[in-house]
Backbone as a ProteinNet text record, in pm:
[ID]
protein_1_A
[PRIMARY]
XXXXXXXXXXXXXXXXXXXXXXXXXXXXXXXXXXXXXXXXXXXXXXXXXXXXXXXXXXXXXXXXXXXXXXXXXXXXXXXXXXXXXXXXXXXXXXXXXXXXXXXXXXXXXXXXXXXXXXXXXXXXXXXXXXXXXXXXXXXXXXXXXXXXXXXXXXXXXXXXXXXXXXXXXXXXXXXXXXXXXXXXXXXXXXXXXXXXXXXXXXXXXXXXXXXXXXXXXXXXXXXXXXXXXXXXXXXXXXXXXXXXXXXXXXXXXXXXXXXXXXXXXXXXXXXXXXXXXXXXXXXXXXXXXXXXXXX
[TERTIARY]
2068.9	2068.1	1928	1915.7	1752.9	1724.8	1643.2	1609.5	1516.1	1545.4	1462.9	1312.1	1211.2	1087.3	1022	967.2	944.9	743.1	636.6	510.2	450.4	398.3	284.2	136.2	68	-85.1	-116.6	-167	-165.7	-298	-362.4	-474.3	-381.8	-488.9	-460.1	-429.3	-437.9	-347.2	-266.3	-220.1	-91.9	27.4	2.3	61.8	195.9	161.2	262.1	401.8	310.3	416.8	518.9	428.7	508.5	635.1	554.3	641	807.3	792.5	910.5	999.2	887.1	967.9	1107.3	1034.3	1103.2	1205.5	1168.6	1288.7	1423.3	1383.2	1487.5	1551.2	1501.9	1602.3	1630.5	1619.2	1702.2	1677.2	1499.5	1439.3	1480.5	1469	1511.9	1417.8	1303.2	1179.4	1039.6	919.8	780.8	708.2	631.1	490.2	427	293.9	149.6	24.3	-60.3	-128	-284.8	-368.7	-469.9	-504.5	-568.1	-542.8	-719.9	-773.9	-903.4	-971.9	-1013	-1073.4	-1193.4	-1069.2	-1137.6	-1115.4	-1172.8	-1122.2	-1122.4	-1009.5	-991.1	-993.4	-1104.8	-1111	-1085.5	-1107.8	-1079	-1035.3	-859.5	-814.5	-871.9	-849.8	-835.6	-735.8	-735.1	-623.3	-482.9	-428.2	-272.1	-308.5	-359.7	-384.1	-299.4	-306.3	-217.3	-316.4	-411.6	-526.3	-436.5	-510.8	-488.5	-562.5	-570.6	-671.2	-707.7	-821	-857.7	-729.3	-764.2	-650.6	-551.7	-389.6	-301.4	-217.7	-185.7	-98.1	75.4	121.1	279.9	398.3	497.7	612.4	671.9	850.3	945.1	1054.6	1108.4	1263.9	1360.2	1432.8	1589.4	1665.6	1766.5	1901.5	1898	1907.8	1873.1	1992.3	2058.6	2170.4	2140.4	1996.5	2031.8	1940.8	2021.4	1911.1	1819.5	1713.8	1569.1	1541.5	1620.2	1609	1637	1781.5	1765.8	1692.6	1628.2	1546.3	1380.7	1378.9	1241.7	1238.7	1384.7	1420.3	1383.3	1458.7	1417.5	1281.9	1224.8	1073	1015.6	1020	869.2	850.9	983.1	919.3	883.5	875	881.8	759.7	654.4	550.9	437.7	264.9	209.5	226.9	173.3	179.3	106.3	-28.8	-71.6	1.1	26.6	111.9	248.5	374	405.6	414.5	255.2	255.6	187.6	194.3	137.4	270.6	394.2	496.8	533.8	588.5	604.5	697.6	794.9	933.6	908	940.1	991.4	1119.5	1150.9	1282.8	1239.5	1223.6	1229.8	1318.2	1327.4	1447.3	1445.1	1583.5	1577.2	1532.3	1499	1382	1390.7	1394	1380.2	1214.7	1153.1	1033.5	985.1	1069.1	946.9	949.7	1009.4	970.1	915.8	854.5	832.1	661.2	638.2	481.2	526.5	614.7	689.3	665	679.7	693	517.1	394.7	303.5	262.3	305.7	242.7	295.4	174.2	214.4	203.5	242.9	185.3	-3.4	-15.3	-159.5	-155.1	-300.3	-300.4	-450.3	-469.3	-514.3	-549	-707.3	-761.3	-672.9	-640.4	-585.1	-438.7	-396.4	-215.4	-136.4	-180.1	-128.1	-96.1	68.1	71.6	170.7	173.8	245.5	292	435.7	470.7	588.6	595.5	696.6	839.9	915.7	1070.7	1174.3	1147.5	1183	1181.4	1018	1037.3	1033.2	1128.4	1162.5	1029.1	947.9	839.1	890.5	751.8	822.3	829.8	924	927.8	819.9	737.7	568.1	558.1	583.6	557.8	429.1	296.5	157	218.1	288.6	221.4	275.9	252.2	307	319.4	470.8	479.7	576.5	497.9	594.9	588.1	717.5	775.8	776.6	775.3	765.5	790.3	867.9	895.9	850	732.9	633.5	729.4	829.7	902.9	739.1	772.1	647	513.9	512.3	430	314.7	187.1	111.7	78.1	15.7	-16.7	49.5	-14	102.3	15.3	-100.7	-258	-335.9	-286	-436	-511.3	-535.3	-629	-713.9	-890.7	-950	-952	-904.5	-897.5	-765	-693.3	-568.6	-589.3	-657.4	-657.7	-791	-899.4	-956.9	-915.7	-827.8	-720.5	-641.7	-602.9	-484.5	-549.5	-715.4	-780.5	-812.6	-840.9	-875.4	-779.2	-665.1	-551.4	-502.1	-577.2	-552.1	-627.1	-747.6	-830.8	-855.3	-787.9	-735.1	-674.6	-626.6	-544.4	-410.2	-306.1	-231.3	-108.1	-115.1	2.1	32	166.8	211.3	152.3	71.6	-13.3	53.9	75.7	141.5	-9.5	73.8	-14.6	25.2	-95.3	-6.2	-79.3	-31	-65.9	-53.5	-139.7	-182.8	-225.5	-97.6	-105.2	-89.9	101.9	115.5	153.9	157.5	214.8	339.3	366.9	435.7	473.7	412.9	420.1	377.8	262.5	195.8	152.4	50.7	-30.5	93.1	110.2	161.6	328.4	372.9	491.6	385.4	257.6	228.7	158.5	113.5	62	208.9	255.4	422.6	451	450.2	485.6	363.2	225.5	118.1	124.6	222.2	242.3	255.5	204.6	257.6	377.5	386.7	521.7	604	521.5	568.2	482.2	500.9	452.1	451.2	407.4	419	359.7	406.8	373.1	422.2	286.5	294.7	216	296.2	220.8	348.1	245.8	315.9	381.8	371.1	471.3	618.8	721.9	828.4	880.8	838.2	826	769.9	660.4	629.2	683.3	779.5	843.8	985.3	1023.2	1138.1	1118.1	987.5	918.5	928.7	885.2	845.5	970.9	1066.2	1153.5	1236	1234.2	1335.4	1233.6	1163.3	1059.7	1059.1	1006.5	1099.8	1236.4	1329.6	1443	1400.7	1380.7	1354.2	1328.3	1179.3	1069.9	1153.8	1219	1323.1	1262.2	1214.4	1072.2	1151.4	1265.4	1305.3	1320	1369.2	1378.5	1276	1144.4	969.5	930.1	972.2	933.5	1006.9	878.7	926.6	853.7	909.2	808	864	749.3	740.4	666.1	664.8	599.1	497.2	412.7	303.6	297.8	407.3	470	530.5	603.3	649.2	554.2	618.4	521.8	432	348.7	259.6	276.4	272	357.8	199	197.5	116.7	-28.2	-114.9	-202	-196	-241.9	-221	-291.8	-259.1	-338.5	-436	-416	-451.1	-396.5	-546.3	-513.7	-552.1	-461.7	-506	-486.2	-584.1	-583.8	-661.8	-611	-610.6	-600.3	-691.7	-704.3	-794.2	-852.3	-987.8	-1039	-1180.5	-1292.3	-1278	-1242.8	-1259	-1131.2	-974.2	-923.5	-928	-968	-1067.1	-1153.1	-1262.9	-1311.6	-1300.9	-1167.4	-1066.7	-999.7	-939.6	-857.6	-897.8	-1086.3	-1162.1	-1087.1	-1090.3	-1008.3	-902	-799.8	-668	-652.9	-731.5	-689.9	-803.5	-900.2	-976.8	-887.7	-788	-722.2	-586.5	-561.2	-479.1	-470.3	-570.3	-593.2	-681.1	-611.9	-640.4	-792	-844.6	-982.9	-1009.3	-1113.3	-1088.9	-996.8	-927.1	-849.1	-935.2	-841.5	-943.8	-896.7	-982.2	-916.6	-1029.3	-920.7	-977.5	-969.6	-1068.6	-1077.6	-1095.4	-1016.8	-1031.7	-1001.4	-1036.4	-1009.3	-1159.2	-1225.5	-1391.6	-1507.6	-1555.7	-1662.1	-1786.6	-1813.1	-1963.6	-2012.8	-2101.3	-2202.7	-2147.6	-2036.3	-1972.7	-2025.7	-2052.1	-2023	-2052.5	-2248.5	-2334.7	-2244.4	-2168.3	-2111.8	-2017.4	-1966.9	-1835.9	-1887	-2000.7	-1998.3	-2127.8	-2163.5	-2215.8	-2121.3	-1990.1	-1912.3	-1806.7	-1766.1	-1744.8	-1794.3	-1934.6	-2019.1	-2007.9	-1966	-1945.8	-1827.8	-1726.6	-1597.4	-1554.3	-1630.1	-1592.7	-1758.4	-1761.2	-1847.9	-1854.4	-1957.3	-1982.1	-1909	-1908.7	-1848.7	-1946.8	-1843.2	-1895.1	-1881.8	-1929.3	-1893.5	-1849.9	-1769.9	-1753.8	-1708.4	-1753.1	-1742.2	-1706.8	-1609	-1545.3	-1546.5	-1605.6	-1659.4	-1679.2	-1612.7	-1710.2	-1664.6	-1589.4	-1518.1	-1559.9	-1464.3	-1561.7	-1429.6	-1417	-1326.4	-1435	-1449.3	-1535.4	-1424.8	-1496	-1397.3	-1457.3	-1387.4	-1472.7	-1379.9	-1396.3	-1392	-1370.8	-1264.3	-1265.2	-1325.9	-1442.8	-1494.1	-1413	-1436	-1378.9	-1469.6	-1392.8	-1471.8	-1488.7
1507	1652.1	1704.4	1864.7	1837.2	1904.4	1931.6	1982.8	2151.3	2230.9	2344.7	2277.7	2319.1	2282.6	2376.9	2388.5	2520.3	2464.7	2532.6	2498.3	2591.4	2574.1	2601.5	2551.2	2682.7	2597	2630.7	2552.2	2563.6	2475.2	2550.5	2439.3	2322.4	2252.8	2106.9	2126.5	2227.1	2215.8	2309.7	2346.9	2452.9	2350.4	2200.1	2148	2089	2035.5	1980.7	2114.9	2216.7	2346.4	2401.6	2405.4	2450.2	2322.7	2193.7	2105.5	2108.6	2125.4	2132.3	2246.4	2403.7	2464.2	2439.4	2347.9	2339.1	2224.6	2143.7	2018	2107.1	2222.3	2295.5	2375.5	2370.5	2458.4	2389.6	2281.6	2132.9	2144.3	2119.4	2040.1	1886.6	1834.1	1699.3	1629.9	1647.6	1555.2	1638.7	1632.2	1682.7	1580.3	1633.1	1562.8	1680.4	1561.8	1693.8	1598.7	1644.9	1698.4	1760	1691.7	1752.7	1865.7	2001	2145.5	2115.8	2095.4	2124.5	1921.2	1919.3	1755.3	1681.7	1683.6	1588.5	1479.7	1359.4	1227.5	1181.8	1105.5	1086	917.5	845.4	657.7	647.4	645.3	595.9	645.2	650.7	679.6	601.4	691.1	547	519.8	422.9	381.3	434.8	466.4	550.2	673.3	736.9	862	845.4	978.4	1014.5	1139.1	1127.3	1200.4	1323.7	1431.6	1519.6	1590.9	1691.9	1713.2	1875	1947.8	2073.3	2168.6	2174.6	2222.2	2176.4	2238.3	2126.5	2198.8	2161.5	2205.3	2087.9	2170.3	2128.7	2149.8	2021.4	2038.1	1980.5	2137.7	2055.2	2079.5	1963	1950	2035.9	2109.2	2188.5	2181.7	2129.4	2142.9	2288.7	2253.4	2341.4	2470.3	2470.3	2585.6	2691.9	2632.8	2715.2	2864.9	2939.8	3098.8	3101.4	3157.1	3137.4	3248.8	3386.6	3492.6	3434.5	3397.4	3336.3	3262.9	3155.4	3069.6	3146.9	3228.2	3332.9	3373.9	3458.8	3547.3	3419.8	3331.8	3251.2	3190.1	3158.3	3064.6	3203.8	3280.6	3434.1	3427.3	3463.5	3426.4	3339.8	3174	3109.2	3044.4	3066.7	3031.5	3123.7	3128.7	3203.3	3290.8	3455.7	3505.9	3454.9	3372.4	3416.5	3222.6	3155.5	3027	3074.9	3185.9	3260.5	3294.2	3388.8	3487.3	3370.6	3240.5	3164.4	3069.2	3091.5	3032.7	3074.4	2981.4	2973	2876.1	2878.4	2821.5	2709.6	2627.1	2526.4	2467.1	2401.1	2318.6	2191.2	2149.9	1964.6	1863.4	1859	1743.3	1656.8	1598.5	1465.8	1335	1252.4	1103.2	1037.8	930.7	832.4	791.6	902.3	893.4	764.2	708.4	575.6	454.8	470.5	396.8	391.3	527.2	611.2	502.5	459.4	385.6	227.7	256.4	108.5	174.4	258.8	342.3	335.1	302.1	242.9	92.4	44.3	-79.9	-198.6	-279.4	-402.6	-478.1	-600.2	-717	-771.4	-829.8	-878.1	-985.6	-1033.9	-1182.6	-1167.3	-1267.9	-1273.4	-1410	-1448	-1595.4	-1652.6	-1800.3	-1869.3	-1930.6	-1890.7	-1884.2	-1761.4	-1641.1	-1606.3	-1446.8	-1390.1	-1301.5	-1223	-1078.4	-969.8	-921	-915.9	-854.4	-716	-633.7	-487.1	-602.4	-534.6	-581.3	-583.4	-489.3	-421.1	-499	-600.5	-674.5	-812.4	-894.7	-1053.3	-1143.5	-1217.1	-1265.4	-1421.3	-1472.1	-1523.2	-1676.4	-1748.7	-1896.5	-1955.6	-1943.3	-2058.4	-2117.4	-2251.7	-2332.8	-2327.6	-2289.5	-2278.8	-2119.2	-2024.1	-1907.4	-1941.8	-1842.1	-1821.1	-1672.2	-1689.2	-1514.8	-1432.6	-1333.3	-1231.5	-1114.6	-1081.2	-993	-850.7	-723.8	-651.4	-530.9	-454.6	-329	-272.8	-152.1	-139.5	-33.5	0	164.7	249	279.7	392.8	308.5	187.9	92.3	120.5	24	36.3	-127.3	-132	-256.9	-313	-302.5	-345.3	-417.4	-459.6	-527	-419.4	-288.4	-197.7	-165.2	-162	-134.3	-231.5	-209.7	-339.9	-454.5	-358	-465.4	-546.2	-499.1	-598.5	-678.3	-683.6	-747.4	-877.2	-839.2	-942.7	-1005.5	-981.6	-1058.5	-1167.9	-1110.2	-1198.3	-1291.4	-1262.8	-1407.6	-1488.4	-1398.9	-1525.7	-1623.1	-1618.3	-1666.7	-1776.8	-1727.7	-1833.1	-1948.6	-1896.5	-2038.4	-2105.9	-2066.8	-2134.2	-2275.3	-2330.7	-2481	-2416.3	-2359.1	-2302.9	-2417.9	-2488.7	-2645.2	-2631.5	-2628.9	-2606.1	-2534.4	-2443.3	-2389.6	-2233.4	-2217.7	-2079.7	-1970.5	-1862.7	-1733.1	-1656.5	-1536.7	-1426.4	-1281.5	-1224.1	-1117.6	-943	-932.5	-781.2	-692.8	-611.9	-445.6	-483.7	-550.7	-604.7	-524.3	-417.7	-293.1	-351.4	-392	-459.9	-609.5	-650.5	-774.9	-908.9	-825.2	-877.5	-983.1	-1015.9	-1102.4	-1233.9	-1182.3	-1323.2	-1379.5	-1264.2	-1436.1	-1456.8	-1428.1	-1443.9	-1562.8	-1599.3	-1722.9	-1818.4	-1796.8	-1863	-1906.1	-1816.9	-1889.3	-1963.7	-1963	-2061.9	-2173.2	-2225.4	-2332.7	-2301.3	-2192.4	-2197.4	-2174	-2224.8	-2267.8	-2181	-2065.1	-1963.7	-1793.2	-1715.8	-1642.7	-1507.2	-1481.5	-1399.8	-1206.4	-1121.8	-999.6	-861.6	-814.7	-747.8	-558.6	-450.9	-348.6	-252.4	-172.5	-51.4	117.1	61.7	134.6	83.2	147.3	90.7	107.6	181.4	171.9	46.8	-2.3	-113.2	-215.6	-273.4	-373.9	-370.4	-253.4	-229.1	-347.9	-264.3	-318.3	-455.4	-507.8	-643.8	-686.9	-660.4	-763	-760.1	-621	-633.2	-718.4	-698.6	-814.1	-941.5	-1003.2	-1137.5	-1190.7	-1107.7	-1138.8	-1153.2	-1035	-1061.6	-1176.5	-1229.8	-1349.8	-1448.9	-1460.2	-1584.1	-1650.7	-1571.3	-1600.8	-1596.4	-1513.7	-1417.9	-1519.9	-1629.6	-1769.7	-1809.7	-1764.9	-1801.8	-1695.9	-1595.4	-1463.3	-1351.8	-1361.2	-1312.6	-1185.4	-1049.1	-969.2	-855.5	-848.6	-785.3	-639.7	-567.5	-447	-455.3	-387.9	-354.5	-406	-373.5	-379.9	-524.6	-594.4	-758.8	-817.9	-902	-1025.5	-1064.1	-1134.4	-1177.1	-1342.1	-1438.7	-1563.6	-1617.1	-1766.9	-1891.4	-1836.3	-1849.7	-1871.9	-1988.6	-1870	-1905	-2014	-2066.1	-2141.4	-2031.3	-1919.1	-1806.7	-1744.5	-1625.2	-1480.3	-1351.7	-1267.4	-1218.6	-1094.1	-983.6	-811.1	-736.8	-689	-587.7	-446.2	-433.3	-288.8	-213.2	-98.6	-31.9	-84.8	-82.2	-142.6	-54.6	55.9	97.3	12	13	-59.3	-238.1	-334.2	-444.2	-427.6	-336	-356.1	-325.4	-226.8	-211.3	-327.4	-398.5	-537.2	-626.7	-693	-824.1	-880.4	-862.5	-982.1	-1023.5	-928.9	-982.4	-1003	-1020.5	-1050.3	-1176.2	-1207.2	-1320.9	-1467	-1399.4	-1482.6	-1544.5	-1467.7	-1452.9	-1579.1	-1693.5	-1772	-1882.6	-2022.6	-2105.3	-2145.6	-2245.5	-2293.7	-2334.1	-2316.4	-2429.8	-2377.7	-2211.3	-2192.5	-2077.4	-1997.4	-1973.5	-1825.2	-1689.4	-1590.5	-1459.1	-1379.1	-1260.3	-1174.9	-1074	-911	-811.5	-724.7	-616.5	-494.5	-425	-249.9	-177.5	-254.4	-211	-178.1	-85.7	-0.9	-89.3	-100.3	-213	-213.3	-30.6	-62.8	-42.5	-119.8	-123.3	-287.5	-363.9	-538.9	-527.3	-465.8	-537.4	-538.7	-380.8	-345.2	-445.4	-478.3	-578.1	-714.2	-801.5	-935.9	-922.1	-809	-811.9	-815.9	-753.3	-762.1	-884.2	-938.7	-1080.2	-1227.1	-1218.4	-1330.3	-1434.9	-1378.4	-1512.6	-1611.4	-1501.2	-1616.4	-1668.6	-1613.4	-1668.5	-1713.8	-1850.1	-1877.8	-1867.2	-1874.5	-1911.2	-1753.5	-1630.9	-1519.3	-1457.8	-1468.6	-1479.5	-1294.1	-1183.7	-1117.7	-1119.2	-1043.8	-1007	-877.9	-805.2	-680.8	-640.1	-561.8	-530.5	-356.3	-279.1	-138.1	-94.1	-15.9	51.5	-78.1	-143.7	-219.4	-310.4	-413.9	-581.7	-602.4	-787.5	-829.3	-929.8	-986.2	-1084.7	-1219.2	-1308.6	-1478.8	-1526.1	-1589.3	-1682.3	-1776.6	-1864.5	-1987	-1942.2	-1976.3	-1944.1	-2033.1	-1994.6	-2110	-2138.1	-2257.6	-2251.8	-2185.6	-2079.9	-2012	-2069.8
1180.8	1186.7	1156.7	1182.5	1214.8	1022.9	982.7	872.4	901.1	781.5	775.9	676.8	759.2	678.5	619.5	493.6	456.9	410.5	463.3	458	340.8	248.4	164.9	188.1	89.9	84.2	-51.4	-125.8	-272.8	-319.1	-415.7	-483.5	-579.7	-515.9	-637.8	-764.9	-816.9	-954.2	-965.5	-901.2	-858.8	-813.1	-776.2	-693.7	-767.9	-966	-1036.3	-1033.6	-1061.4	-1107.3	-978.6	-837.6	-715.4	-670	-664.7	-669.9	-760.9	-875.1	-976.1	-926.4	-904.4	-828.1	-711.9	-632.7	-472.4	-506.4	-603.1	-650.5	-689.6	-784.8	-854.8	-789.1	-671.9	-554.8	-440.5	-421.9	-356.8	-295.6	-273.8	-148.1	-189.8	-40.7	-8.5	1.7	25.6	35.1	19.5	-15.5	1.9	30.2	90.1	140.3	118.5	85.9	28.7	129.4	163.6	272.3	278.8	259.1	264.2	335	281.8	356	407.1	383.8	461.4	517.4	417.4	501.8	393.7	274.4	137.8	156.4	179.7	115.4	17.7	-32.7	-146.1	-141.4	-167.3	-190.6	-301.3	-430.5	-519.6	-652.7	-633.8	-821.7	-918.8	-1011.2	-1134.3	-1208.7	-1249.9	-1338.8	-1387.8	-1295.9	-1331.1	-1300.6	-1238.3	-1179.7	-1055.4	-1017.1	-910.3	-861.5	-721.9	-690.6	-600.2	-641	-512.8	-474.5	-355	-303.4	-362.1	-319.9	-409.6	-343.7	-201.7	-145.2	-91.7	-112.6	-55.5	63	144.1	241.5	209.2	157.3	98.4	220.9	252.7	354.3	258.5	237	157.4	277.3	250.8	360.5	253	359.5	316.7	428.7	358.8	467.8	572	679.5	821.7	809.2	715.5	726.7	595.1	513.5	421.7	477.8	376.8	420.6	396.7	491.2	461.1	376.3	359.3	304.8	158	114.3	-50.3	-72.3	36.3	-55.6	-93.6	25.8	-30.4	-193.2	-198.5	-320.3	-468.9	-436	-557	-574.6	-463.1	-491.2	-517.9	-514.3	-497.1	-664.6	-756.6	-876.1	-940	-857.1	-936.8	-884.9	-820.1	-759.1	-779.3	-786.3	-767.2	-628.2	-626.3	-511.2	-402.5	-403.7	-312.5	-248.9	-310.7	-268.2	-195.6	-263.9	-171	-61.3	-65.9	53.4	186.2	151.3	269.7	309.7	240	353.7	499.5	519.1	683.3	692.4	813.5	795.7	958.4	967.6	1070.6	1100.1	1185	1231.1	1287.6	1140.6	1216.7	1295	1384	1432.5	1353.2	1387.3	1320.1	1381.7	1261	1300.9	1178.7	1197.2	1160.4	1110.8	1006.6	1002	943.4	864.1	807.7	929.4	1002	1130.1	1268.8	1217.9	1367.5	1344.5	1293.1	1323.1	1411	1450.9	1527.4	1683.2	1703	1828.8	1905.5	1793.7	1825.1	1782.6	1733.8	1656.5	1737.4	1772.5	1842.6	1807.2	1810.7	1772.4	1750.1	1616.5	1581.1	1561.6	1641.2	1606.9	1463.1	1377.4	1269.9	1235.5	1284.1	1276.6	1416.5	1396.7	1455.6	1490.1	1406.4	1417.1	1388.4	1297.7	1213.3	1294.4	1325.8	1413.9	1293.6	1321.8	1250	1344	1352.7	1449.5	1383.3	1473.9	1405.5	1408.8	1321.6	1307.6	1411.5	1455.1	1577.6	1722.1	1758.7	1846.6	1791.4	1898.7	1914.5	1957.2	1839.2	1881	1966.1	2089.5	2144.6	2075.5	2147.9	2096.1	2132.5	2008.2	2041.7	1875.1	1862.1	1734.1	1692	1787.5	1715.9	1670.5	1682.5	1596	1481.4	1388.5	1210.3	1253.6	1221.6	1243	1130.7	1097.5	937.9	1039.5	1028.3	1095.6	985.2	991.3	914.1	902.3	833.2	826.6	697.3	715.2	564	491.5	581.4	459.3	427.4	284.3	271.3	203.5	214.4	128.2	216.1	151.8	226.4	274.6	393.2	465.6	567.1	679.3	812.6	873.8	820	913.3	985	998.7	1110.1	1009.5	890.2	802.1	826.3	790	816.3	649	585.5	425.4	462.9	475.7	484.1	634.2	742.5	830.1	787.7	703	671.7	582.7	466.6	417.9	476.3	595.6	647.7	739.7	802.3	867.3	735.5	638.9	519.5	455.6	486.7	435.1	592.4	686.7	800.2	797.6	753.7	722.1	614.2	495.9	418.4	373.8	318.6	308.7	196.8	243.8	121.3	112.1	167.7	124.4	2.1	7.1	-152.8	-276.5	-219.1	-341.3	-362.3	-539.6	-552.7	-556.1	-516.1	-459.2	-556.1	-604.6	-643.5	-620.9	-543.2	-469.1	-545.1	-596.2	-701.2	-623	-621.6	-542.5	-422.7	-403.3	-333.1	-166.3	-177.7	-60.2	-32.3	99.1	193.8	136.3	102.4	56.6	166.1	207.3	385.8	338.3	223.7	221.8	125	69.1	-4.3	105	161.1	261.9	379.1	463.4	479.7	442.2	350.9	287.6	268	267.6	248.9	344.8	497.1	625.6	635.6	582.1	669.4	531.8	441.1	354.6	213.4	187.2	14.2	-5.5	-134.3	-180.4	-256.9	-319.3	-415.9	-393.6	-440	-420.9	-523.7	-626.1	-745.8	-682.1	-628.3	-615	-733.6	-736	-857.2	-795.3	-839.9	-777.9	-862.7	-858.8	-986.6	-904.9	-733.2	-701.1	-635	-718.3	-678.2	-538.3	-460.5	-277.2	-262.4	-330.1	-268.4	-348.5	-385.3	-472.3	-397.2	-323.6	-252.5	-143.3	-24.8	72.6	70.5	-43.4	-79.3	-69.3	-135.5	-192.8	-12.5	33.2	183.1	352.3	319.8	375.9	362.6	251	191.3	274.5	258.4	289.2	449.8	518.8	647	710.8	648.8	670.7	623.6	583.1	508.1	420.2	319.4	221.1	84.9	96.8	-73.4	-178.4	-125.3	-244.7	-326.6	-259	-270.9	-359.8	-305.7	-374.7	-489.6	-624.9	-734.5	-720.3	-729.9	-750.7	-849.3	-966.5	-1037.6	-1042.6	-1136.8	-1178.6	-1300.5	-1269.7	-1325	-1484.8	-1518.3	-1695.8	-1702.4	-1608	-1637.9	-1688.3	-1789.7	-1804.7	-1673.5	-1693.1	-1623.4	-1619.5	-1477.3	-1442.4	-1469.9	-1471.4	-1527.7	-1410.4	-1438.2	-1364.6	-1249	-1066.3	-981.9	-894.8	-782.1	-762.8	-611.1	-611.3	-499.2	-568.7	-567.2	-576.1	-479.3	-483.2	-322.4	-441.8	-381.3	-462.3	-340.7	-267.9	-186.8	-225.9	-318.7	-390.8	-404.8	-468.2	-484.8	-572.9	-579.1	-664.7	-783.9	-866.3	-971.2	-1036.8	-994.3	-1046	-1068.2	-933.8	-959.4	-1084.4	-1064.5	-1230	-1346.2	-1354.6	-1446.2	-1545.1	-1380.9	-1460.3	-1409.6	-1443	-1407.4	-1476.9	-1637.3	-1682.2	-1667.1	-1641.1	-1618.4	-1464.6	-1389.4	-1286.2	-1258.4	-1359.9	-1344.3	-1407.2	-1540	-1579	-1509.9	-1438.5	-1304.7	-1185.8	-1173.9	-1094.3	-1185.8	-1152.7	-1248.6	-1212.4	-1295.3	-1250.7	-1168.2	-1048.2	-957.5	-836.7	-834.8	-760.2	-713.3	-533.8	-497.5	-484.1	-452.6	-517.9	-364.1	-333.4	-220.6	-249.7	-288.3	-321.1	-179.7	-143.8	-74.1	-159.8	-29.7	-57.3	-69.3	-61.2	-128.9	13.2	3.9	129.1	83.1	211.8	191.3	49.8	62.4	10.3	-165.9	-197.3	-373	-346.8	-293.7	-300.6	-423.6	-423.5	-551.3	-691.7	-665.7	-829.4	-826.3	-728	-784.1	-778.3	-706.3	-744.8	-914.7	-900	-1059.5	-1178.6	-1103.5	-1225	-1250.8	-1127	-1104	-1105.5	-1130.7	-1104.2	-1187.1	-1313.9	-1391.7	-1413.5	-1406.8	-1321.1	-1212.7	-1117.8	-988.3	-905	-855.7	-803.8	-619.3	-556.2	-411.5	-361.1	-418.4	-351.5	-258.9	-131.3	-14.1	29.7	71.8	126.4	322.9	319.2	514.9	477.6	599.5	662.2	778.9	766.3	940.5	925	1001.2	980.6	830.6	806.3	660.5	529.3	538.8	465.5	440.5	346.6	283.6	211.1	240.5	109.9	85.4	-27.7	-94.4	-136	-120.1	-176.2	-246.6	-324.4	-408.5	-448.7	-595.4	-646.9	-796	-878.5	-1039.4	-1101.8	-1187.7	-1281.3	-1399.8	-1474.1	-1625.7	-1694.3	-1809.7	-1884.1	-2002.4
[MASK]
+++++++++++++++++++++++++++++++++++++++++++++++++++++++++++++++++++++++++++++++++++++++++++++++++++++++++++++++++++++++++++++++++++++++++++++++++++++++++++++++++++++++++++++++++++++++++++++++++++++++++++++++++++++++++++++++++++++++++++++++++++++++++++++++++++++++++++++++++++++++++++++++++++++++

């Protein structure tokens, strides 16, 4: 059925208070929206970024009155957030899958293919194929951090070796390493969309037996023999140590999420536990590899 959409524009810190508003009068979903053309690369540490200006869509059931729902938000919002609604009629869709309707199959190094859930990859014993549906997670391979991830994990040797994959989205990179030979796979990420993702992926890939995945707050499993972190460089140098302690000696470990020109700050801040870190770059981007020393 289709939904009534109701549009705001609100500064970034108008956004906690209008939000609570539209929950308390039973909107069904929001999305927030950059209103002019800020980018936002890098939170920190348990933040939740937003932009100066926001352009706000809350879903309401398509039958309610647009006249009562005026009457109640007017006092409970600033005026001039208010005086910038505007009403829509969304059809209905199937939005967390509408990125299937473009996404094709990727190949990644030399065996290693991602294909949508949706299509039947064909019968060929050279591919390795993780089939995938991301929900609202992040990572499906068109990013270039998660696509140089996933050639680095092709040329790899992962034979029986456990992985453990920090800020795991999708949970792309670690059954991925699972279908090309590892044996286990530890994913850890502190949004529960992506622990959902993970765990219904798994199952998909016929991985879920392999795969433990935790939250941010679980204990933390034995040091790995691969570590994969597909994340931003302020949190990387947030948790060097716990994510240096993270991969045993001698084991071998891939950082993404990071824009070229951060390498220096991060192999300066890495250099002493991890040896031979190699950078690559595919447009503005870089994941770095390396080697864990004993400390």
């Amino acid at each position: 059925m289709p939904f009534l959409e109701l549009h705001l524009r609100l500064r970034g810190d108008q956004q906690p208070a209008v939000e609570a508003a539209l929950e308390a009068l039973g909107s069904d979903a929001i999305t927030l929206m950059d209103a002019e053309d800020t980018p936002i690369l890098e939170p920190g540490i348990g933040e939740t970024p937003i932009w100066p200006q926001v352009h706000l869509a809350a879903l309401f059931q398509a039958d309610l009155d647009r006249g009562d729902l005026l009457a109640e938000l007017e006092p409970a919002v600033p005026p001039e957030v208010f005086h910038s609604a505007r009403f829509a009629i969304l059809d209905d869709r199937d939005w967390t899958r509408a990125w299937m309707d473009h996404y094709r199959p990727m190949q990644f190094g030399r065996r290693l293919w991602i294909y949508p859930w949706t299509e039947q990859p064909p019968n060929d014993p050279e591919r390795v194929v993780v089939r995938l549906e991301p929900g609202m997670a992040f990572g499906t391979g068109t990013h270039p951090t998660t696509a140089l991830c996933l050639e680095w994990l092709d040329g790899v040797d992962l034979q029986a070796k456990t992985v453990l994959d920090f800020g795991c989205g999708t949970g792309i990179l670690a059954i991925a390493a699972l279908k090309l030979g590892a044996r286990a796979g530890w994913c850890i990420d502190n949004d529960p969309q992506a622990l959902l993702a993970t765990r219904e992926n798994a199952q998909r890939n016929g991985v879920a037996g392999q795969v433990h995945v935790l939250s941010d707050r679980d204990p933390r499993p034995a040091a790995a023999d691969v570590l994969l972190s597909n994340i931003l460089l302020n949190p990387l140098l947030a948790l060097r140590a716990q994510l240096s302690a993270a991969v045993r000696p001698g084991g071998l470990a891939v950082f993404s999420g990071m824009l070229a020109e951060q390498a220096d700050e991060f192999i300066a801040a890495y250099k002493a536990q991890f040896s031979g870190l190699t950078v690559t770059r595919r447009d503005d981007w870089i994941r770095v590899s390396g080697q864990r020393v004993a400390d």
